[in-house]
C-alpha positions as CSV (number, residue, x, y, z in Angstrom):
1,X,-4.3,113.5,135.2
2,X,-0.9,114.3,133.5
3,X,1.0,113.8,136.9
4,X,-0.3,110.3,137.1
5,X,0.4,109.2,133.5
6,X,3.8,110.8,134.3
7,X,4.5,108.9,137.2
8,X,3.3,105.5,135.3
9,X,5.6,106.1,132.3
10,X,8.0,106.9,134.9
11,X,7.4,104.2,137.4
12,X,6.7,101.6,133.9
13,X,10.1,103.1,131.6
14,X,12.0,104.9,134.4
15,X,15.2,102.2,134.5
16,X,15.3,102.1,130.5
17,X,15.2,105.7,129.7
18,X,17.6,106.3,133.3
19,X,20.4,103.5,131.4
20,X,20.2,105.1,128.0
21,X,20.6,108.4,129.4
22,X,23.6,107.4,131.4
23,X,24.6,105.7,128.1
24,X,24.3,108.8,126.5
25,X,26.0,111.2,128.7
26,X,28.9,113.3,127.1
27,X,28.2,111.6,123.9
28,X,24.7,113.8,122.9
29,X,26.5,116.7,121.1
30,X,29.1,114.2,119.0
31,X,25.8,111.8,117.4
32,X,24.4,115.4,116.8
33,X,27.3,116.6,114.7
34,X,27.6,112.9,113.3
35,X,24.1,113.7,112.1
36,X,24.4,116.7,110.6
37,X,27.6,116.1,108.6
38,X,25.7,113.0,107.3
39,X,23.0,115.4,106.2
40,X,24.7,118.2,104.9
41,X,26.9,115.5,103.0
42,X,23.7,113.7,101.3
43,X,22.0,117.4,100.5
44,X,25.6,118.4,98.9
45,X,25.4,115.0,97.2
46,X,22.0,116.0,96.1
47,X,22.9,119.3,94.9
48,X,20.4,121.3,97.2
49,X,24.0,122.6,98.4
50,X,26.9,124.2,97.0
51,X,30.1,123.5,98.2
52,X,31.1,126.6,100.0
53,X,27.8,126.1,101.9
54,X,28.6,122.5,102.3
55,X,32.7,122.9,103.5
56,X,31.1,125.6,106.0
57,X,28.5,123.6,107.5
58,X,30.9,121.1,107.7
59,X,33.5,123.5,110.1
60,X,30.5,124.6,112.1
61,X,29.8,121.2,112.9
62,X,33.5,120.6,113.5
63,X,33.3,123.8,115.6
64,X,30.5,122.3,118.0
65,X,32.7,119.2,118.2
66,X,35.6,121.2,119.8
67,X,33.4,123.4,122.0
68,X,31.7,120.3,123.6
69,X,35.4,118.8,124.0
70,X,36.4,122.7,125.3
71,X,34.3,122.2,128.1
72,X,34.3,118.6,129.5
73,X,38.1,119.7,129.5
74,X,37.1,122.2,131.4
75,X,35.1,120.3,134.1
76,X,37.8,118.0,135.2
């Protein structure tokens, strides 16, 4: 039963989610960091974070950034 509601949401969505992952290739790891320095900047806005914890998740995101960039560099 789960293999054919698989293949229907594949055979029915297949293209879509196929074009949006191409879309998304190389690109997964930036929107993430985008993310999270959007969060940690409205929970420092917020106060739920003090600014040492704020600056640090803010280099660790940075830090991902780089590593990401590291190794596509790497690939080629």
């Amino acid at each position: 039963m789960k293999t054919l509601i698989a293949r229907v949401v594949a055979g029915l969505f297949g293209k879509q989610f196929g074009e949006v992952r191409t879309l998304l290739s190389g690109k997964k790891t930036y929107l993430t960091a985008i993310a999270g320095i959007v969060g940690a900047l409205l929970g420092w806005i917020n106060g739920e974070l003090e600014t040492y914890q704020f600056v640090m998740a803010i280099v660790a995101l940075i830090e991902a950034m780089n590593l990401r960039a590291g190794i596509e560099k790497t690939k080629k």
